[in-house]
C-alpha positions in Angstrom: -28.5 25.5 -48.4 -27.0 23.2 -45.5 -23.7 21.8 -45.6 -24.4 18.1 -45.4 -21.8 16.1 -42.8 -20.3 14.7 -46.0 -19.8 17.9 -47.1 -18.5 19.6 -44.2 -16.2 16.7 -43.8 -14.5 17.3 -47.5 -14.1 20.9 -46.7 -12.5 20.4 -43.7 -9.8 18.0 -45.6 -9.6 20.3 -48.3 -8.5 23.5 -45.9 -6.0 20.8 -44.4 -4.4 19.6 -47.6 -4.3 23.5 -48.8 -2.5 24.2 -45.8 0.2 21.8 -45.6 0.9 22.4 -49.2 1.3 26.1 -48.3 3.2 25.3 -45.1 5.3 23.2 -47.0 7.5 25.4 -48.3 8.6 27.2 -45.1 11.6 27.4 -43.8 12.3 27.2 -40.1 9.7 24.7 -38.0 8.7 23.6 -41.5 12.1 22.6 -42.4 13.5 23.6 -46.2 15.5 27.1 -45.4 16.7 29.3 -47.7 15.1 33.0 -49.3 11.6 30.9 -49.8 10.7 31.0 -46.1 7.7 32.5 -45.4 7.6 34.0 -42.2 5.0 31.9 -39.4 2.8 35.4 -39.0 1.7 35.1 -42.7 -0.6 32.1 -42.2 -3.6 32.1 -39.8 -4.3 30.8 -37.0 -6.2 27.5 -38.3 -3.1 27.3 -40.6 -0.7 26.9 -38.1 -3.1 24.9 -36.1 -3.8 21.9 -38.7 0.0 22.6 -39.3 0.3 21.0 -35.4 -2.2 18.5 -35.9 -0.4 17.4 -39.2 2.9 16.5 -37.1 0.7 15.6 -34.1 -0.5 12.7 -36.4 2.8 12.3 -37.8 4.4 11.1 -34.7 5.9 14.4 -33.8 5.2 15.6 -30.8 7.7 17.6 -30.2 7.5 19.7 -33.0 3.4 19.7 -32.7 3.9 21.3 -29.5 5.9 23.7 -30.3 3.5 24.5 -33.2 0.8 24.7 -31.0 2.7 27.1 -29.3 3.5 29.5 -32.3 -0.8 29.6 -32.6 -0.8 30.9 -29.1 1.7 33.5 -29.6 0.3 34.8 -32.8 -3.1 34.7 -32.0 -3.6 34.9 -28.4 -6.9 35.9 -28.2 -8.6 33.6 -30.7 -10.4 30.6 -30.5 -7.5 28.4 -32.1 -5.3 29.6 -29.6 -7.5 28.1 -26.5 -7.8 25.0 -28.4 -3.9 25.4 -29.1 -3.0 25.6 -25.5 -4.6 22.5 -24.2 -3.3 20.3 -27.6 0.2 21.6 -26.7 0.1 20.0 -23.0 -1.1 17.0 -24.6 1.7 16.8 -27.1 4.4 17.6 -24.2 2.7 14.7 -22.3 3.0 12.4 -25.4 6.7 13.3 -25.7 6.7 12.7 -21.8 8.1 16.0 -21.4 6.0 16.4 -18.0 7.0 19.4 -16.7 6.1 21.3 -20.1 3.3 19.4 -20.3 2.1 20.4 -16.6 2.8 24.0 -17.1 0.8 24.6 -20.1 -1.8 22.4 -18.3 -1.7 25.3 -15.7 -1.8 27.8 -18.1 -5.0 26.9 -19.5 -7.0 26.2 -16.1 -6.0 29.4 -15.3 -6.8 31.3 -18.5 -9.9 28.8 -19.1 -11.0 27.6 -16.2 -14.8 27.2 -17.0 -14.2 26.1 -20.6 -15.4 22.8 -21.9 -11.3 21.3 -22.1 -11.0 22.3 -18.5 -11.6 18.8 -17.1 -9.0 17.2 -20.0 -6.6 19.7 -18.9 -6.7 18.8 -15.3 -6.7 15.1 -16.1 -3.2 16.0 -18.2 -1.9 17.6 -15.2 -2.9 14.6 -12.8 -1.2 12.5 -15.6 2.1 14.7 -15.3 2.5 13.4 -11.8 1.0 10.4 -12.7 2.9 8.8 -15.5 5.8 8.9 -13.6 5.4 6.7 -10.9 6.7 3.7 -11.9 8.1 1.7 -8.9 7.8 2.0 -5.4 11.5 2.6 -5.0 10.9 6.1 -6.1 10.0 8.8 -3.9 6.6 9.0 -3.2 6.5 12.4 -3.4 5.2 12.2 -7.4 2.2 9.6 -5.8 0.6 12.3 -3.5 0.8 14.9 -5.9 -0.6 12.6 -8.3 -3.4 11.8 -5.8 -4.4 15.3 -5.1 -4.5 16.4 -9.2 -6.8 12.9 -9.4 -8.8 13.8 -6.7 -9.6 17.5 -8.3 -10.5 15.5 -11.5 -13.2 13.5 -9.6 -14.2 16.2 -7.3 -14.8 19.2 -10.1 -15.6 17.2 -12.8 -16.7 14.4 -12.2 -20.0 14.0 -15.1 -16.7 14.2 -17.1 -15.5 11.8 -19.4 -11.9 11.5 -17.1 -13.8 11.2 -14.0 -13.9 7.2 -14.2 -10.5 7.0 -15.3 -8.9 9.2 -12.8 -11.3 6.9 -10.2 -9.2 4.1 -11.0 -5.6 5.9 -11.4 -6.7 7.3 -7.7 -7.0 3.7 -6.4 -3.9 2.2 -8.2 -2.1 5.4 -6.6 -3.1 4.8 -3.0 -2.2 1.3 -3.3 1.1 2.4 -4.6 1.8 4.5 -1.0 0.4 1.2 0.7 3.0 -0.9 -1.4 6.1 1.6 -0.4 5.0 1.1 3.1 4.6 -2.7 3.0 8.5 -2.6 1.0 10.0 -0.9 4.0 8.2 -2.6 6.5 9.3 -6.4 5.1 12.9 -5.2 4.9 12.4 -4.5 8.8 11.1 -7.1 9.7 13.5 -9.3 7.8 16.4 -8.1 10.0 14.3 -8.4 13.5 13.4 -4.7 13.8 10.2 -5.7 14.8 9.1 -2.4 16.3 10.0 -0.8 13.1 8.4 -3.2 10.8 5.2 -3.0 13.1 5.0 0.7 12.7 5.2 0.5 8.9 2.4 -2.3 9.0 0.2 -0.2 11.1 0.4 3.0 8.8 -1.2 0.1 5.9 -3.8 -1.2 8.1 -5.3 2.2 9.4 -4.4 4.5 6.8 -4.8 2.0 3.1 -7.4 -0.7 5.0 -9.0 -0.2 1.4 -5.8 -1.5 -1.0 -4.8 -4.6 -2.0 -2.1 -4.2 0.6 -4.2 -5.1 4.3 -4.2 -8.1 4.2 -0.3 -9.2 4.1 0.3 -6.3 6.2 -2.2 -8.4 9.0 -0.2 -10.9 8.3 3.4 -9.4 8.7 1.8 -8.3 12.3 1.1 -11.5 13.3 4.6 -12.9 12.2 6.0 -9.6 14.1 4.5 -9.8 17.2 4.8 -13.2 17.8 8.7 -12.5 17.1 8.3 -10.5 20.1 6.1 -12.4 22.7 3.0 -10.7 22.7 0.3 -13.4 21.9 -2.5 -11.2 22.4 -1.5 -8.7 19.7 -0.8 -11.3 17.2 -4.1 -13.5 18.1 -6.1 -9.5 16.9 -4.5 -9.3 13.8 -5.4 -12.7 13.0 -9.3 -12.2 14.0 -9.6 -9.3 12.1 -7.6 -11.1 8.9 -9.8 -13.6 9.5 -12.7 -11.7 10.0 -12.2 -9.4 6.4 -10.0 -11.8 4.4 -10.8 -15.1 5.2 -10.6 -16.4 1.7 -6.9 -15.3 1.4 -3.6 -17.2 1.7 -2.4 -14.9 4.3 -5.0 -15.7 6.6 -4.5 -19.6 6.0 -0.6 -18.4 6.6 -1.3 -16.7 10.0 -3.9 -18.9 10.8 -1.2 -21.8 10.9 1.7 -20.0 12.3 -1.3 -19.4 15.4 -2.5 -22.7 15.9 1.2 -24.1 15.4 1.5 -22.4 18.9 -1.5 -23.2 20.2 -3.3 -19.4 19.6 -6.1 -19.0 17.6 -7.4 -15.9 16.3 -9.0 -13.8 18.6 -9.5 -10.4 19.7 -8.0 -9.9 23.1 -6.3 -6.5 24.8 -7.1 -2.8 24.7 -4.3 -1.8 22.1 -4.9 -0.3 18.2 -5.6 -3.4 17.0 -8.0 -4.4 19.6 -9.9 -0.9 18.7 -9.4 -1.8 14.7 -11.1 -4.9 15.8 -14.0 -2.9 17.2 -14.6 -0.5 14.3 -14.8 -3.7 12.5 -17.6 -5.4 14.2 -19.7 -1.6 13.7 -19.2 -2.0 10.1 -16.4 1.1 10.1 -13.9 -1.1 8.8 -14.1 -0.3 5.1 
């Protein structure tokens, strides 16, 4: 007869209960010590894997990891052990041990690559790099590694159930690059290294048009070239501002500090921006 779902359910809790009381006693990982301590290789390998899930659920990641671990040593070839591997990189990552949590992420696209957990694992290894950015003081190397782990989530899975969320953590990523650039490029341009500040600005406008970041850095152009004396430049940056972000304040902002010298924003010259300008009129903008 049929194991009904209530059934099956009661069993499972049943083999876990039995378990922990059987793992209870051990010594070692399982705390106690002493001539009761049952050595790990007696139990099985679903043993020492609801053993991981126990402390997993017990806010012990840590310890679940490294219990995952022991199901991976003793039964390397078993199903409990894939499943092992991949629950072990999650539990590094909750104990935001990255690097731990990115090599057994490795491990498993490499020993699993075509199994059903390969998408979670490569979303846990985008997260290793991911989780860490946390300001864009830090070095940004983290961000692009980030980016390119996302981007293989999207790319190889993406009827996965990580696809979406590693959409978004790609777009909060880029606009993190386009934030470090904007950082450097106001702390030029508040000492009058115009040519520096402009440089920074630039890398936003034709590298990140698509973050949050465009249109101050359109703005910050304007302020910059007008510092120097070239009108013509500055008027561009306002006509394409204007022409993409009209509803902002930084448009209202350049649109005054234009007008306030008797420019208004318009698309003049041959220079990048006049060519941005172009590419914006074909639709190529965004």
């Amino acid at each position: 007869m049929a194991m009904t779902a209530g059934g099956a359910a009661l069993a499972r809790a049943t083999a876990i209960v039995a378990t922990l009381v059987l793992l209870s006693g051990c010594g070692g990982l399982f705390g106690g010590g002493g001539p009761e301590d049952v050595p790990l290789d007696s139990f099985s390998a679903e043993q020492l894997y609801n053993r991981a899930e126990f402390l997993l659920d017990e806010d012990a990641p840590d310890e679940a990891a490294t219990m995952f671990g022991e199901v991976e040593r003793l039964y390397p070839y078993s199903e409990w052990a894939k499943r092992a591997l991949v629950m072990q990189a999650y539990s590094y990552h909750l104990d935001r041990d990255f690097e731990s949590a990115r090599g057994a992420a490795q491990r498993y696209l490499v020993t699993y690559p075509a199994d059903e957990d390969a998408a979670w694992a490569q979303y846990l290894l985008a997260l290793s790099y991911y989780d860490q950015i946390d300001d864009v003081g830090r070095d940004q190397g983290l961000t692009f590694l980030a980016l390119q782990e996302l981007r293989t989530v999207i790319e190889t899975y993406p009827d996965s159930e990580y696809a979406q969320s590693a959409i978004l953590k790609f777009d909060l990523a880029f606009d993190h690059l386009a934030a470090k650039e904007m950082e450097v490029g106001r702390y030029y341009l508040k000492r009058g290294n115009y040519i520096a500040a402009i440089n920074r600005f630039r890398v936003v406008v034709e590298n990140f048009q698509t973050t949050s970041q465009t249109p101050e850095a359109l703005h910050r152009l304007v302020e910059a070239y007008l510092s120097l004396g070239l009108p013509a430049e500055a008027q561009t940056a306002g006509a394409i501002l204007g022409h993409n972000f009209q509803s902002t304040d930084w448009y209202q902002d350049s649109y005054a500090l234009l007008t306030g010298r008797g420019l208004r924003p318009d698309a003049t010259g041959d220079g990048w921006l006049a060519a941005v300008w172009r590419q914006t009129i074909r639709g190529e903008w965004l």
